[in-house]
C-alpha positions, 0 to 999 in steps of 0.5 A, a space after each residue: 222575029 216571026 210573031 206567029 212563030 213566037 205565038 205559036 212557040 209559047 202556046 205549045 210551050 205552055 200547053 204541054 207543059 201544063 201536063 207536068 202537073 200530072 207527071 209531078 203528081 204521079 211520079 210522088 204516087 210512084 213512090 218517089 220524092 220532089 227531088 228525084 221527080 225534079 230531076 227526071 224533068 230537067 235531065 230524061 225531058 221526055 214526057 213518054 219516057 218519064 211517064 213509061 219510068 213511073 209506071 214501070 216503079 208504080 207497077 213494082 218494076 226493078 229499076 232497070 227495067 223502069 229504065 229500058 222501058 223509058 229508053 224504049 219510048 224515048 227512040 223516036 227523038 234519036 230520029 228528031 235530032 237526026 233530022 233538025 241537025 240540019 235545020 238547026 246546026 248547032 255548035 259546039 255546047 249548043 249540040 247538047 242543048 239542042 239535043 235536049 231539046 229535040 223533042 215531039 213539039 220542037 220538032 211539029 213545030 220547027 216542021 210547020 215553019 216555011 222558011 229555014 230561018 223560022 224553022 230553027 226559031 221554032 226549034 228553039 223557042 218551043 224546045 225552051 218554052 215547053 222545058 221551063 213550063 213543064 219542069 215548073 209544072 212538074 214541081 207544083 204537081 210534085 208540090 201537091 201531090 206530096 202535100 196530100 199524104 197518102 196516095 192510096 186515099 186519093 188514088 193516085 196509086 193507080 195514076 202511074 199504070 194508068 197514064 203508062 197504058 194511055 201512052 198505048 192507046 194512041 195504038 191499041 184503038 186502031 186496032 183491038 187485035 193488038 189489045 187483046 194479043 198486049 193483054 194476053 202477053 202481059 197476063 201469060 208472062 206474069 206468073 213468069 216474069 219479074 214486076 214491070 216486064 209483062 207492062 214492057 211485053 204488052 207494049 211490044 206487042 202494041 207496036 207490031 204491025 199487023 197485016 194490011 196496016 200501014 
């Protein structure tokens, strides 16, 4: 086995994963409890999707639309997987693990690597280590975040909107047009549109290209 592969992987894995913190901790601000948190983690696996989830609950969405909003962020992994069915070729069971596994960093990663055999090591260790250091952080958040009672004395309350917005931003620093035109989306449909949608209209917005971007 290649050892910067191996050290590569498990950097990766332990670096991300360490935002679960955050995600357990936000996911109980939401509203929800440690087992449903847990659940989120080990089945959706998507950080974008499951902080879009939370924030959508946080905001007073329906839960429908919690769930478009984190099926909307989760698309570009449809896309990963496309392209490391190649790579990795996973049979049988093994396509429903790899397919969990087809994320942002197993793909960076496996995308680094110079030969195909490194590749698919790549694939493989940082989609596993990333799933079990973000999943037992994701329960310590919870953890903590339960043990601190009231959200509202922490602010935590805030926590869920927040890190929906800054899964934006990536977006809406290049470019102020598309800040303002999300803004005035999401306060024009407001009086109109249930809880949780004008967050998805703004994000819609975030990703329309404007003229002379590429």
């Amino acid at each position: 086995m290649n050892k910067q592969v191996l050290s590569t992987s498990l950097s990766v894995g332990i670096a991300t994963g360490l935002y679960g913190i955050s995600f357990g901790a936000i996911g109980v601000a939401a509203g929800l409890d440690v087992l449903s948190v847990m659940i989120l983690s080990l089945f959706m696996f998507s950080g974008g999707s499951q902080f879009a989830f939370v924030g959508v609950l946080a905001a007073g969405g329906a839960p429908i639309t919690a769930i478009t909003s984190a099926w909307l962020m989760g698309i570009r992994n449809s896309f990963y997987a496309l392209r490391l069915t190649s790579v990795v070729g996973p049979r049988g069971l093994m396509k429903l693990l790899a397919a969990q596994l087809s994320i942002d960093e197993s793909n960076a990663v496996s995308a680094a690597q110079e030969t195909r055999r490194d590749q698919k090591t790549g694939f493989w260790l940082t989609g596993i280590a990333v799933f079990v250091f973000w999943n037992i952080a994701t329960l310590v958040g919870a953890l903590a975040g339960n043990l601190m009672g009231s959200v509202e004395q922490w602010g935590l309350d805030a926590a869920a909107a927040a890190a929906f917005l800054g899964l934006l931003w990536p977006r809406l620093k290049d470019s102020w047009q598309l800040a303002l035109l999300g803004a005035i989306a999401a306060i024009a449909t407001t009086p109109f549109l249930p809880a949780g949608i004008p967050i998805l209209v703004a994000a819609a917005v975030a990703l329309i290209p404007l003229g002379g971007k590429k």
